[in-house]
C-alpha positions as CSV (number, residue, x, y, z in Angstrom):
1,X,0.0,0.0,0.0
2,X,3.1,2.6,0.7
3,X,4.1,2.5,-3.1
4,X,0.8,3.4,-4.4
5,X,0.8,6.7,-6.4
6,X,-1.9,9.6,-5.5
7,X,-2.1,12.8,-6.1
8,X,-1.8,13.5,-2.4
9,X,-3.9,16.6,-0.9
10,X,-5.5,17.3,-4.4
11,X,-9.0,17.8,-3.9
12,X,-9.7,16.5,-7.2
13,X,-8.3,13.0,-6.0
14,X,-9.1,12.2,-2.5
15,X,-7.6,8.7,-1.1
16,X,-9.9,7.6,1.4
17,X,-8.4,5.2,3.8
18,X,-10.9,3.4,5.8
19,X,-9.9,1.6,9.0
20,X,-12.0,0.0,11.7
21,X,-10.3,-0.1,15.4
22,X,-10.6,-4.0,16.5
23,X,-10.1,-5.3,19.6
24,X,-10.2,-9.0,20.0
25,X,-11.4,-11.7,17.1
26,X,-13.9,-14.2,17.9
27,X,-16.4,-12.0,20.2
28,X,-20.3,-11.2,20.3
29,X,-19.3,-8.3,18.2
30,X,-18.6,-9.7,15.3
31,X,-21.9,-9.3,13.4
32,X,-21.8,-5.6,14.0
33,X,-18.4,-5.3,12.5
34,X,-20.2,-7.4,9.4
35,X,-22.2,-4.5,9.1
36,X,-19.8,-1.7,9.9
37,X,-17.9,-2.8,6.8
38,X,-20.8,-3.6,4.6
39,X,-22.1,0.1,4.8
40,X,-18.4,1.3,4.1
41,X,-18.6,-1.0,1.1
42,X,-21.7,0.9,-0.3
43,X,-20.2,4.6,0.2
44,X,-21.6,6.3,-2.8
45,X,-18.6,9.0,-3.5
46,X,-17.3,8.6,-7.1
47,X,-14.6,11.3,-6.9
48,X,-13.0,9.5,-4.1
49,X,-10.7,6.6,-4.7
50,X,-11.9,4.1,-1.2
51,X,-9.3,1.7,0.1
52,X,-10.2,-1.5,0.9
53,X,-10.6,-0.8,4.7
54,X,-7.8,-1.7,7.3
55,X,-8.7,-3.5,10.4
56,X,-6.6,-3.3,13.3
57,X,-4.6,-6.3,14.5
58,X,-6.8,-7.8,17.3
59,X,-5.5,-8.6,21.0
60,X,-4.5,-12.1,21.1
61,X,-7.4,-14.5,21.9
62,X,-8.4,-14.6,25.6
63,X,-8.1,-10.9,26.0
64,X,-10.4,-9.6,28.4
65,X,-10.6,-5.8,29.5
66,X,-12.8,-4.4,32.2
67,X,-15.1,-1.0,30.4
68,X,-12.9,1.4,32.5
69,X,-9.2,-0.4,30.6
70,X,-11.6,0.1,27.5
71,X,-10.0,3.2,26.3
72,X,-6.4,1.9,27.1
73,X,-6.7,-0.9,24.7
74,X,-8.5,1.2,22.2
75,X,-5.5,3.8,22.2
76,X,-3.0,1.6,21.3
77,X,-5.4,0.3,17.9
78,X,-6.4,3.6,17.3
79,X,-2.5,4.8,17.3
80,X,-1.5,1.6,15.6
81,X,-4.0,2.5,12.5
82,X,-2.8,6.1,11.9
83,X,1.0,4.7,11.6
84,X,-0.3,2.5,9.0
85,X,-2.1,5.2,7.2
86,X,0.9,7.5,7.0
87,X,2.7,4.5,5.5
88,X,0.0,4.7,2.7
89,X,-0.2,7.7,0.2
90,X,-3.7,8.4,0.9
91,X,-5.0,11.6,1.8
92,X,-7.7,10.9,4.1
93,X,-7.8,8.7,7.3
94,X,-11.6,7.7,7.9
95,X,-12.3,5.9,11.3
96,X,-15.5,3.5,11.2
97,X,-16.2,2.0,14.7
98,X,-17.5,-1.6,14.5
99,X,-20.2,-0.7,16.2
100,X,-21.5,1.8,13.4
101,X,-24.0,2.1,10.5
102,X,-22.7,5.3,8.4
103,X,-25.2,6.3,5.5
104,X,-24.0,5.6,2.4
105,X,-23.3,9.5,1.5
106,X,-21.7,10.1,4.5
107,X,-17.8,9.9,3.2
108,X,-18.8,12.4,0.5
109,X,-20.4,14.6,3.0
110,X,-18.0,15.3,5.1
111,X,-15.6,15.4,2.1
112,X,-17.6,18.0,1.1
113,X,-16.7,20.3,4.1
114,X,-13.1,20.1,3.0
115,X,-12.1,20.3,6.6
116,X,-9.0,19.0,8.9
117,X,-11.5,16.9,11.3
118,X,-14.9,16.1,10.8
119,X,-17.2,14.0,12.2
120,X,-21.1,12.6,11.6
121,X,-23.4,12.5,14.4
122,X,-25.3,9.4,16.4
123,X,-26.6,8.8,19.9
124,X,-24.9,6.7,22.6
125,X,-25.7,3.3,23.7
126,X,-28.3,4.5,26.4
127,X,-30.6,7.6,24.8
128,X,-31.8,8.5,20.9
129,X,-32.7,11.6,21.8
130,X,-29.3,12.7,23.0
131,X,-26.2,12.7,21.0
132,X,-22.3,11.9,21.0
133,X,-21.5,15.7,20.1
134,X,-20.3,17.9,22.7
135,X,-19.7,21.6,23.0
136,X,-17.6,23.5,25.3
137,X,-19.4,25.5,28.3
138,X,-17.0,27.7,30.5
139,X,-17.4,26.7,34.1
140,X,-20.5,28.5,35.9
141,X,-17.9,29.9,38.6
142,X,-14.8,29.7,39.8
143,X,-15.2,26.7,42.3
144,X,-16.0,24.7,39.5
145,X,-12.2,24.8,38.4
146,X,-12.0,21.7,39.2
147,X,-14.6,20.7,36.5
148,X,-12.2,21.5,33.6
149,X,-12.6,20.8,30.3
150,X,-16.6,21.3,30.3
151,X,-18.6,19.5,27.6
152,X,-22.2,19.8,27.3
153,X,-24.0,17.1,25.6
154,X,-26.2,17.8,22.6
155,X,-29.3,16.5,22.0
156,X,-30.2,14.7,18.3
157,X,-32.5,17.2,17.4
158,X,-30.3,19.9,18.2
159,X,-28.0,19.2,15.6
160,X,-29.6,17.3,13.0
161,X,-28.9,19.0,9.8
162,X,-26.1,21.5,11.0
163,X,-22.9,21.5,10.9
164,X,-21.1,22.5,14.2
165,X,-18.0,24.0,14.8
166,X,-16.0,27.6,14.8
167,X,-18.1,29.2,17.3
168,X,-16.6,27.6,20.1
169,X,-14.7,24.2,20.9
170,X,-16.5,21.2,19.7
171,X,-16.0,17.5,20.5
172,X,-17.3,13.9,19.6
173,X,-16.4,10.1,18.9
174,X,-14.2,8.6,16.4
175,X,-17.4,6.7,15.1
176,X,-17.1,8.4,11.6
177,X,-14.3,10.9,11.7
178,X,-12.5,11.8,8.6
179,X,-9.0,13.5,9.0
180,X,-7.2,14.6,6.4
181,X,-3.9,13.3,6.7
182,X,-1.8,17.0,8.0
183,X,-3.5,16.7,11.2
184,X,-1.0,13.4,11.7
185,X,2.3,15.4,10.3
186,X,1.8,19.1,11.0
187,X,2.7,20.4,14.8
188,X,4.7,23.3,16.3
189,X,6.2,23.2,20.2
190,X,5.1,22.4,22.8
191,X,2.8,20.2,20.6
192,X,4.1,16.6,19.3
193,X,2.4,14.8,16.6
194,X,-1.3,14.3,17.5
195,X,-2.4,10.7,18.4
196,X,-5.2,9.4,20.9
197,X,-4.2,9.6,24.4
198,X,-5.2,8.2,27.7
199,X,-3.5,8.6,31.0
200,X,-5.6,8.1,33.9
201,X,-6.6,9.7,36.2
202,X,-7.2,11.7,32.3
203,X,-10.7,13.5,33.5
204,X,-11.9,13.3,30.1
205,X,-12.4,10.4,27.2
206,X,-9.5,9.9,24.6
207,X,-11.5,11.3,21.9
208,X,-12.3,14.4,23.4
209,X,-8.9,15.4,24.0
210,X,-8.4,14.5,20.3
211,X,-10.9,16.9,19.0
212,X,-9.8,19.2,21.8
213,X,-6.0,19.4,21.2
214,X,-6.9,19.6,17.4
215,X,-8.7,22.8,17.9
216,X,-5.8,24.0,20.4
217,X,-3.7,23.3,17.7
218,X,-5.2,25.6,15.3
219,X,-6.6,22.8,12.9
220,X,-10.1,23.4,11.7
221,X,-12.4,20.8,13.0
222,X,-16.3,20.4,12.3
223,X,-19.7,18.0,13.0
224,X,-22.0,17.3,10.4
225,X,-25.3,16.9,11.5
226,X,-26.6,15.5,7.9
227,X,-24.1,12.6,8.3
228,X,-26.5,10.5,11.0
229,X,-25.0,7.5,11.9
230,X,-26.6,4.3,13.6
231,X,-25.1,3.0,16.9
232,X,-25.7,-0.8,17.1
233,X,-26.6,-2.9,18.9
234,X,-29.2,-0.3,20.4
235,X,-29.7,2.2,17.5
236,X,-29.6,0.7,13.7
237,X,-29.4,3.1,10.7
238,X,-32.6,2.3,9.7
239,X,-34.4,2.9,12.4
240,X,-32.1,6.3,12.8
241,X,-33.5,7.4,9.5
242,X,-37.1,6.3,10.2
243,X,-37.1,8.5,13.3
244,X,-35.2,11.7,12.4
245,X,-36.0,11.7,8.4
């Protein structure tokens, strides 16, 4: 894949690479991955050339993480798919979770904004009406120091149909993020080369300080609310649609 020949950056030739962070083979998971890269497989987007997409090298069989060592594990395949990417000539790194149904115009959508980080939007596990996208709120007073970074969730219907970003710090999941591939070379002190972090105590979630330090960092980063994704096993695509279109 390193020796393949793009035009690299050109808008007229975008090199989508599609990777799918994977924890650990042989799991109750594995029919939502089935359908995480079915839906990549029917992106409609015929001015982008689509890689077949990566998957990340699972944990050795046996593997078992508590939800709190989650994020830990999911670092290292999350890190361990961007160095592939910039071994690749591609342009664009778009994540997929496993656990996602993307709409078949999403990758052209958020090609469309022509922006270092952008994301779709979907609900978490435990609400439709409220969504993965956050936005910053100062905190109310000073003895709230303690609080910082403040997100505030928002809901679905908030953002359907908008795109976010600009006004103030924005933040989401890596369930349908498309970065284009400066955001992984481009950095000035005291900044390193951004990747997904996670050291706890870390107050906040490894993709929040991802979107966050992208911001700080002066890349331009925005959430399309037209690009509605389904969150299985809770929340499929269709039934997404059905309820918000």
């Amino acid at each position: 894949m390193g020796t393949r020949q793009t035009h690299r950056g050109s808008k007229e030739t975008p090199v989508v690479f599609p990777a799918v962070p994977w924890l650990v083979d042989g799991n109750r998971f594995e029919p939502l991955l089935e359908s995480a890269l079915a839906h990549i497989k029917a992106q409609e987007c015929p001015e982008a050339d689509i890689l077949p997409p990566f998957l990340s090298e699972p944990f050795p069989l046996g593997t078992t993480f508590n939800a709190k060592e989650q994020m830990g594990f999911l670092n290292v395949k999350l890190n361990e798919i961007i160095e592939e990417f910039l071994l690749s000539d591609a342009t664009h790194l778009w994540f997929v979770d496993a656990d996602s149904e993307v709409p078949s115009d999403a990758l052209c959508k958020l090609l469309e904004l022509d922006v270092d980080v952008s994301s779709g939007i979907s609900p978490p596990h435990f609400s439709i009406k409220k969504s993965t996208a956050l936005r910053w709120m100062p905190p109310p007073s000073p003895e709230y120091e303690w609080s910082r970074p403040w997100y505030k969730s928002y809901t679905l219907r908030d953002v359907y149909g908008k795109i976010l970003g600009g006004e103030r710090p924005i933040a989401t999941g890596h369930f349908c993020m498309l970065c284009k591939r400066r955001v992984f070379e481009q950095f000035s002190p005291p900044y390193k080369p951004l990747r997904f972090i996670y050291n706890p105590p870390q107050r906040i979630g490894n993709e929040v300080l991802f979107w966050q330090t992208a911001q700080e960092m002066g890349f331009v980063c925005q959430i399309h609310g037209g690009v509605l994704c389904g969150h299985l096993p809770q929340f499929p695509l269709k039934a997404m649609q059905e309820e918000f279109e």
